[in-house]
Structure formats: structure tokens, C-alpha cells
VEXVOBA-896571 format. One record per residue (C-alpha): z, y, x; residue number from 1; residue in three letters. Coordinates in pm, whole numbers, plus 50000, padded with zeros to 5 digits. Layout:
N
{{Z,Y,X},NUM,ala}
...
end
This chain:
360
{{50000,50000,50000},1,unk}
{{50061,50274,50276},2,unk}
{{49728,50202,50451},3,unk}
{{49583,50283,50072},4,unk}
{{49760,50666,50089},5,unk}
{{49730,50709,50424},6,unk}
{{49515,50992,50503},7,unk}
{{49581,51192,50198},8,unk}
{{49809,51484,50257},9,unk}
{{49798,51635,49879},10,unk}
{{50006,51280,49776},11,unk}
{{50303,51431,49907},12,unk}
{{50312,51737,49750},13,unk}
{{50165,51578,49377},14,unk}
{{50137,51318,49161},15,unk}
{{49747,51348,49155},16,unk}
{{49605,51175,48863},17,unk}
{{49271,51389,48867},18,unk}
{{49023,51150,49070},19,unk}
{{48749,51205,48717},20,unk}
{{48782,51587,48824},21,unk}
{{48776,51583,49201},22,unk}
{{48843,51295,49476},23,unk}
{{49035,51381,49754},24,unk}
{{48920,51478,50066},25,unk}
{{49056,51192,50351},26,unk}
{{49182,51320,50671},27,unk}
{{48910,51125,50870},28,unk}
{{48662,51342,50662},29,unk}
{{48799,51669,50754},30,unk}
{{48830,51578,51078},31,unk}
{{48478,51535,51118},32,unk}
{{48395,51839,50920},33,unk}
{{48595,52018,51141},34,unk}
{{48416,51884,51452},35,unk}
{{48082,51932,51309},36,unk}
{{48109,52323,51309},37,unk}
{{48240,52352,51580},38,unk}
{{47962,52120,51736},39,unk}
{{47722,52381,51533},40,unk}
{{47904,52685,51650},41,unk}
{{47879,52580,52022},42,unk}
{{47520,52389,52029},43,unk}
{{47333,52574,51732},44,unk}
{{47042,52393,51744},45,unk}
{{47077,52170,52027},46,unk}
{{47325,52031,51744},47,unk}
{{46975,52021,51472},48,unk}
{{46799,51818,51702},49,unk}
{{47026,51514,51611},50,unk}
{{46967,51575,51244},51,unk}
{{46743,51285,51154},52,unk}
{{46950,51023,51380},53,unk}
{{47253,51140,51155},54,unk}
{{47073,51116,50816},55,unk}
{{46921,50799,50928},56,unk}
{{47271,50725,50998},57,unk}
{{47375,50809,50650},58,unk}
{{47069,50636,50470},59,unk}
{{47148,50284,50617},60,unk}
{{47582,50327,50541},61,unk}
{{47462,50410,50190},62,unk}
{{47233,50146,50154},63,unk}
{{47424,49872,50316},64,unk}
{{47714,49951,50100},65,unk}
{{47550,49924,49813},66,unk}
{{47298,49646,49933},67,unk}
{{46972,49889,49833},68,unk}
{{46740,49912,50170},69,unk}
{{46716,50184,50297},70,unk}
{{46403,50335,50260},71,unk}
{{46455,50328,49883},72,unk}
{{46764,50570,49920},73,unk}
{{46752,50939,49858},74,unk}
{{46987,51197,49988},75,unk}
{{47024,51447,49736},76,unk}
{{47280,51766,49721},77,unk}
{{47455,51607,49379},78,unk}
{{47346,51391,49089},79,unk}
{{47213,51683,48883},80,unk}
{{46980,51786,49159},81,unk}
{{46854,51421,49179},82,unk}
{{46851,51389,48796},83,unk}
{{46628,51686,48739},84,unk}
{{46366,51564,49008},85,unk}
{{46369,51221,48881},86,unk}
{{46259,51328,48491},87,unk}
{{46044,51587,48647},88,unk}
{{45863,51251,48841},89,unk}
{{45853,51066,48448},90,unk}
{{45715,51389,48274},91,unk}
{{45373,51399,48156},92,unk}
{{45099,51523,47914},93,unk}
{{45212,51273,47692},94,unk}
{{45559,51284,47559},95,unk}
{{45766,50997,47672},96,unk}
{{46107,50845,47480},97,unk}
{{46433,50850,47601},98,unk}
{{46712,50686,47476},99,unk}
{{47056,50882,47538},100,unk}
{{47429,50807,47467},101,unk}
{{47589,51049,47177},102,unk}
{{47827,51259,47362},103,unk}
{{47712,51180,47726},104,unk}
{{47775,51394,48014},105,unk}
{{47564,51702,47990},106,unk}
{{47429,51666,48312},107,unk}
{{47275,51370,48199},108,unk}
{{47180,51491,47814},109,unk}
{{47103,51861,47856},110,unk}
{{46815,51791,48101},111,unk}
{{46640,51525,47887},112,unk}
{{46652,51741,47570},113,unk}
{{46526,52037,47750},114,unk}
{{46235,51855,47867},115,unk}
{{45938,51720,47643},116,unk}
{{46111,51385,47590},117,unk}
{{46153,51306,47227},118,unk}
{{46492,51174,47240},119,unk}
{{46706,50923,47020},120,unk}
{{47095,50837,47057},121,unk}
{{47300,50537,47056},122,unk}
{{47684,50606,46933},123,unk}
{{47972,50590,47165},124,unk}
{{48199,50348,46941},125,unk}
{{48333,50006,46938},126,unk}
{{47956,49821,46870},127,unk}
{{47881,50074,47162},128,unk}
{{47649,49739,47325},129,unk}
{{47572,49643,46995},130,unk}
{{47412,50044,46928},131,unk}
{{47241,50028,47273},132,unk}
{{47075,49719,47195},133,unk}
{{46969,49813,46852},134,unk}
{{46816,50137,46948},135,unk}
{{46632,49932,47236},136,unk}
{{46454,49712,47014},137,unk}
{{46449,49962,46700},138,unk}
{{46269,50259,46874},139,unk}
{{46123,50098,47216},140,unk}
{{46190,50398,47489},141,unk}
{{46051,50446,47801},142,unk}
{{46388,50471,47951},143,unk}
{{46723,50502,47883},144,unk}
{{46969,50730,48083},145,unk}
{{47353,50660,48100},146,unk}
{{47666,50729,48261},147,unk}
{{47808,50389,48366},148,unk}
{{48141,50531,48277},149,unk}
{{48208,50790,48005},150,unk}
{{48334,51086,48149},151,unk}
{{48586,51221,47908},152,unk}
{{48667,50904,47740},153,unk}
{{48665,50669,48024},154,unk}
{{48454,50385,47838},155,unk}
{{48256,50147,48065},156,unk}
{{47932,49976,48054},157,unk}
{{48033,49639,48230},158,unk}
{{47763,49545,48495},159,unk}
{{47696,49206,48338},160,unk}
{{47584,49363,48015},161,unk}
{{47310,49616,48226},162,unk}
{{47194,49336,48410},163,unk}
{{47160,49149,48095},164,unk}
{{46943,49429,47971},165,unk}
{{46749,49464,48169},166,unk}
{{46698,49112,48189},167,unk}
{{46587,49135,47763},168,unk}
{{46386,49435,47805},169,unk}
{{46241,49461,48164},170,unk}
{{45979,49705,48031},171,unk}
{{46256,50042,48017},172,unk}
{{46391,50209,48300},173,unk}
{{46767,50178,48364},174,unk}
{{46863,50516,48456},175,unk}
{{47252,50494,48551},176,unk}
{{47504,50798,48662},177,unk}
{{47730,50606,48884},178,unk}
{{47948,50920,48947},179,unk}
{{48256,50818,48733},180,unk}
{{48235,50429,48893},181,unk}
{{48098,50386,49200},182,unk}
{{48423,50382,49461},183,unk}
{{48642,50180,49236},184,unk}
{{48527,49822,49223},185,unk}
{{48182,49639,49447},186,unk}
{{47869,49734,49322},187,unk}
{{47551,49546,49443},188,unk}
{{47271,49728,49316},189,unk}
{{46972,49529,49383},190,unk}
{{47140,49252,49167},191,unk}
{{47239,49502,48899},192,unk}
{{46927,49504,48702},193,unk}
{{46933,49880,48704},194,unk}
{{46589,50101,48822},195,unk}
{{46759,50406,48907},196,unk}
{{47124,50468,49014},197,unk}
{{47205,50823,49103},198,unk}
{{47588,51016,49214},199,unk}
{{47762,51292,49336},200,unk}
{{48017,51159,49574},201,unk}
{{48307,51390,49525},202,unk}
{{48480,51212,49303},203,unk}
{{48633,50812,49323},204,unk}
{{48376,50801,49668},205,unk}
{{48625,51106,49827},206,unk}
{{48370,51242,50010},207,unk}
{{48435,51633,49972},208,unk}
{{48121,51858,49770},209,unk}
{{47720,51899,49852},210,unk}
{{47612,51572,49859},211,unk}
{{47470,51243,49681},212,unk}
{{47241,50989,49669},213,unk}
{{47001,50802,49443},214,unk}
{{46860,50451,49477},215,unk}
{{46567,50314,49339},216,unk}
{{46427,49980,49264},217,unk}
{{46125,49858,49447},218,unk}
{{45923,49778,49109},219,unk}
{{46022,50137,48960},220,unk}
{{45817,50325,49239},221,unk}
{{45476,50278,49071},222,unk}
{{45655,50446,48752},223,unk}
{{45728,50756,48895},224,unk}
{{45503,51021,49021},225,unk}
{{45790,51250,49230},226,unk}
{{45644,51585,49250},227,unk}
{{45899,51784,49532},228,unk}
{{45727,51812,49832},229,unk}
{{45855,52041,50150},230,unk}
{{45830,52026,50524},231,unk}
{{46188,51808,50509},232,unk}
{{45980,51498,50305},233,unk}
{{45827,51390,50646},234,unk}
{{46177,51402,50857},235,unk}
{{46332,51046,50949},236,unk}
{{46325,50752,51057},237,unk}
{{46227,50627,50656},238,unk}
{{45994,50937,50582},239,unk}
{{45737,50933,50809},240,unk}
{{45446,50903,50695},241,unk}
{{45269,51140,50413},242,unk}
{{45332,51072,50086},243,unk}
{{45577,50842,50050},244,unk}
{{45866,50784,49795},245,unk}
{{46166,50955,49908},246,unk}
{{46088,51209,50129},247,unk}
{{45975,51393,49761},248,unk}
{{46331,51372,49674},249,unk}
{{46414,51532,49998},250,unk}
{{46160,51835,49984},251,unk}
{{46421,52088,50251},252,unk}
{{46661,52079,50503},253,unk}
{{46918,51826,50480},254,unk}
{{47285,51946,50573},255,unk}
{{47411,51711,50846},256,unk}
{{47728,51841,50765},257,unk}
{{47796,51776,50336},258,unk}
{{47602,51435,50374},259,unk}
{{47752,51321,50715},260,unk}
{{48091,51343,50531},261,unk}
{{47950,51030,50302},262,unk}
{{47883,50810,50579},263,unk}
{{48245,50844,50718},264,unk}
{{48399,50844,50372},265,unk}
{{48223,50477,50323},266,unk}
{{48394,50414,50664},267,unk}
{{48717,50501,50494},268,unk}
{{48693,50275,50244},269,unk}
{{48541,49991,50438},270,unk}
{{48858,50033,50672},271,unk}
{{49081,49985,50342},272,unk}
{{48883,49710,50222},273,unk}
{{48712,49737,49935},274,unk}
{{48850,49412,49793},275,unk}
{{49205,49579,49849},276,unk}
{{49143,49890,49696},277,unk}
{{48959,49691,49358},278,unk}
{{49258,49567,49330},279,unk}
{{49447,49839,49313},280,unk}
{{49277,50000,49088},281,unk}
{{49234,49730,48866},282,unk}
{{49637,49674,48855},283,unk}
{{49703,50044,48807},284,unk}
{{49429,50104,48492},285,unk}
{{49594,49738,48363},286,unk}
{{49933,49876,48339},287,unk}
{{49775,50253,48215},288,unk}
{{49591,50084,47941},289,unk}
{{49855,49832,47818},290,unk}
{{50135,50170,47817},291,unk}
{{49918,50424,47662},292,unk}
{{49775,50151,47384},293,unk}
{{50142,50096,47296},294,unk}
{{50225,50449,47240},295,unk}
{{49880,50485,47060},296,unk}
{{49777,50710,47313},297,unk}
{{49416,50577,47288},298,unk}
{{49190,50450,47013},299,unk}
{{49262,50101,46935},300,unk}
{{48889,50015,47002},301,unk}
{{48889,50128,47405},302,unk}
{{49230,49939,47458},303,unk}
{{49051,49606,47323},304,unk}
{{48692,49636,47548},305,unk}
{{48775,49333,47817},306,unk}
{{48566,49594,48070},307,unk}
{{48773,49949,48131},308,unk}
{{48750,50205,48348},309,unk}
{{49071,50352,48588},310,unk}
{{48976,50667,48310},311,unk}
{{49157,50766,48023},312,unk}
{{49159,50994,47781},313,unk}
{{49535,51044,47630},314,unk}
{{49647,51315,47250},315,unk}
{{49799,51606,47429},316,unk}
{{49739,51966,47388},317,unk}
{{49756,52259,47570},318,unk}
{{50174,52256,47571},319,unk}
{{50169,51886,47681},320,unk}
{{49934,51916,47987},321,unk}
{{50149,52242,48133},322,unk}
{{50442,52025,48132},323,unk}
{{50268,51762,48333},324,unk}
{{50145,52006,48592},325,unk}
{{50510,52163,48567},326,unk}
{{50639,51796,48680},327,unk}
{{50371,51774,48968},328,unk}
{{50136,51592,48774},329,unk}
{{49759,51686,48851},330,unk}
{{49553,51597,48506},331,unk}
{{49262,51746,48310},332,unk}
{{49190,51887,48007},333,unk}
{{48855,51703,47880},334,unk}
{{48765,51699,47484},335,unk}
{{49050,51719,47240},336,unk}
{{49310,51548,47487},337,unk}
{{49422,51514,47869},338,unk}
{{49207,51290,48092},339,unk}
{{49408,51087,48326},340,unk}
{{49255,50875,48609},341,unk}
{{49443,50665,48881},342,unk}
{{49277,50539,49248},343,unk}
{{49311,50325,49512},344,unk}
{{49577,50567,49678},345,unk}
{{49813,50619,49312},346,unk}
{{50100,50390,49281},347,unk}
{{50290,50219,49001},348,unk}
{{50550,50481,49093},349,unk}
{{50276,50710,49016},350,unk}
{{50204,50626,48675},351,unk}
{{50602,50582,48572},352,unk}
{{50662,50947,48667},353,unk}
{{50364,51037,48450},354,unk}
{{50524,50769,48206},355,unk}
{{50866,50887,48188},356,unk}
{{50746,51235,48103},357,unk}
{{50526,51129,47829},358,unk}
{{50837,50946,47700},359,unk}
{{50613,50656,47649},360,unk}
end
């Protein structure tokens, strides 16, 4: 357990339950942060002429993480960046269909319905697979865009039921925000079934602001027509040659600094162990769920899905969430209640002290 907070200053001041809002930054990232600058303010651009040996660097520790090779993986500034690009690379005379989520996170939703996409929704309730499903078959889209966990409620979409869909209709693209999931359990995205899988990675990944990624099925390529193009798509090792894939995700300059900070924040948690810190957060949003479901803290549906997230959404108002920050407890406010969310690094103790001022 103290290899799991080690390397997290703002534990000792808080009880931070805020990971949905903002991850923390690790000491190993800082450091390097720190030692980047200075690097920059000393070498300028002797320090530049490294850059695509450290965003090769980066490419590969992405892509071996989550087992996607590496010249199908896109470094992108954040997932709404990415997002954009990718519908811009689906977009054509012809109007295409998308199938959203009700409710989704607006960086998923707004830039599909401002785009000439005619657009149908599945409902975020307890048949939520059953909707998806329905809609699939009911209205055939050309792809369907998703968070894999719902960022004010916490719901999940398990990655056996994607892969299953894909598996029963092959023909739409899986588009999947992996921003509210990817950090707390494995993910092995070529077996996942989905097409597309983009993230910021300041949140459960702890890997400070500025950067993402996005990584792309070989078979999807020949469905998208990326349209960004800029003296930075020919840079690197994986981008050399005109034309090709994701250099037109990558149009400018790449900061060495914002997406270096991934590469040793996957170091941080490969140091951990990713097994370890599954398992952590898998005990932690077990006892979460089984205390907030007995207070009635959460809808009776969520508590009974087999598949939940380390996100919750508990009734409080405004009065309720001052108290918690009054007893150290870092939440949000998201929709009508307070959205708690425990990581590898939160305790039991954590959640009792969060516990014994809910009175629950």
C-alpha cells in the first residue's frame, strides 16, 4: 500500500477523492518536467534536435501499454483535439449516422451534433446494452461514439460487451473515450474490438495537462480520410513518408515536454504494477458501491450492473459538498449530486473518513 501513495505529496495534506476531475501529478513526473526546462533553458534547440527520438519514445510506451503498434498511435494535445480531427476525417458530401449516448460527455456529443451527422441516441438506463443494441440494429449507423465510462454518473461499458459488438456488427465504427477508464484496470486494445480509442491523460493516467493519444485499428484506416496536414506529419521515426495515417493527426510541433510526461507516467504505473493497482481500485469502488447503495446514495440500477466504474455519483447539494471540502475531502460537483472517485493511491481509510462524514 505505501509504494501505491508514494510519490503523491497532495495525500498528506487531503483526502483526494477527485481523480474524474484531475489525476495527480507523481513526483517522478515533475521531476522530469522540471529537468526538461531547464534542459530547454540551457540547450534551446540543441534540446529540439532530440524531439523525434523522445516522441518515438513516447509512441512505442503508449503502444506497448496498451498492445496497439505503434505506428497506429497518435499523439494528440487532449481527446477533444483528437475527437474533432477524427469526425472531420468521417465527414463527407453525404451525411453519415452516428449513434450517441443520451447525456454523454459534451466533448463527445457537442462535436457530432455540430457537424452534418444526423444523429440518434441510446438512453443511459438500466437496459443501457439492451438500448445500444437496439438502436444498432433499428437505425444501422456508421459509427457510434461513447465514453467507456460515464462521466458524471460513473456507469461502465464492460469490455466484453464492446468486443461482443463489434463482433455482431463489424460494419460500425467503435469510437471509445477512454478518458474516465483507461489507468484503472488492463486494457488490451487490439483485442477490444474497438476502431478508435482516444484520451486525455490527466486524469486516472496522472500524467499532468497537454497531452493524449488516440489509437486506431488497422482495418479502420481505409475508413477515414484524415484531412490535417502540417510540416510536423512527416517528423518520426513512424511518419516518414508522405501521406501516411498519423502524421495527419499530428499536423505541428509536438511538445516534448506535455507528452514526455506520458511516457514516464506509464513508467509510474508499470513500477506499481498494474495488477496491484487493479486491485486496488477494484477493492476500494467494491466497498464505495456496497456503502453508498445501502444508504441509497445511488440509483438502485448502477449498484446492481456486475461491471462498475471507481466513479460515483452520490444526492448532495451545495451545503453537503462544502462540508466535505471543510473535512479535507477533495470531491466534485457534477449533475444534481457530488461525484466521488477513488484510485490506486486512496485507501480504505480514505473512504471511512469520507464515510463517517456522510453518516452513512
Amino acid at each position: 500500500m505505501d509504494n501505491l501513495r508514494k510519490g503523491f505529496p497532495v495525500l498528506e495534506q487531503y483526502t483526494y477523492l477527485n481523480t474524474a476531475a484531475s489525476g495527480l501529478l507523481p513526483e517522478k513526473v515533475w521531476e522530469y518536467r522540471q529537468e526538461h526546462d531547464l534542459d530547454f533553458l540551457i540547450q534551446a534547440s540543441i534540446l529540439k534536435e532530440k524531439q523525434g527520438k523522445v516522441l518515438t519514445g513516447v509512441r512505442e510506451a503508449v503502444g506497448q501499454f496498451f498492445n496497439c503498434q505503434p505506428n497506429r498511435v497518435a499523439l494528440v494535445p487532449n481527446f477533444s483535439y483528437g475527437f474533432n480531427s477524427l469526425l472531420e476525417s468521417i465527414a463527407s458530401e453525404k451525411p453519415k449516422k452516428a449513434l450517441l449516448l443520451k447525456g454523454d460527455y459534451p466533448s463527445i456529443n457537442w462535436p457530432v451534433e455540430s457537424r452534418n451527422f444526423e444523429v440518434v441516441y441510446a438512453e443511459i438506463d438500466q437496459n443501457l446494452e439492451q438500448n445500444i443494441r437496439q438502436k444498432l440494429e433499428q437505425e444501422q449507423p456508421d459509427f457510434f461514439a461513447f465514453s467507456i465510462v460515464q462521466y458524471i454518473s460513473g456507469v461502465k461499458l464492460s469490455p466484453k460487451f464492446l468486443k461482443e459488438l463489434k463482433a455482431d456488427f463489424p460494419d460500425v465504427i467503435l469510437m471509445a473515450d477512454g478518458t474516465q477508464y483507461f489507468g484503472t484496470e488492463r486494457f488490451d486494445f487490439d483485442d477490444s474490438g474497438l476502431d478508435v480509442a482516444l484520451s486525455s491523460c490527466y486524469k486516472w493516467l496522472n500524467a499532468g495537462y497537454g497531452n493524449g493519444f488516440m489509437l486506431f485499428n488497422e482495418s479502420v484506416q481505409g475508413k477515414l480520410a484524415p484531412k490535417h496536414l502540417g510540416f510536423g506529419s512527416l517528423q518520426g521515426k513512424y511518419k516518414a513518408h508522405e501521406g501516411n495515417f498519423i502524421g495527419k493527426f499530428e499536423p505541428g510541433h509536438q511538445d516534448t515536454l506535455n507528452y514526455g510526461s506520458i511516457k514516464i507516467a506509464l513508467e509510474v504505473i508499470k513500477q506499481k504494477g498494474m495488477d496491484a493497482i487493479a486491485a486496488q481500485v477494484t477493492a476500494l469502488k467494491t466497498m464505495a458501491m456496497k456503502r453508498f447503495a445501502q444508504a441509497g446514495l445511488v440509483p438502485e440500477w448502477m449498484a446492481e450492473r456486475p461491471d462498475f466504474s471507481p466513479l460515483f455519483n452520490i444526492k448532495g447539494d451545495e451545503k453537503l459538498f462544502q462540508k466535505l471540502r471543510s473535512e479535507g475531502i477533495i470531491t466534485s460537483q457534477r449533475g444534481e449530486g457530488i461525484r466521488v472517485s477513488a484510485h490506486y493511491f486512496n485507501t480504505s481509510e480514505d473512504l471511512e473518513h469520507l464515510f463517517s462524514v456522510l453518516k452513512i
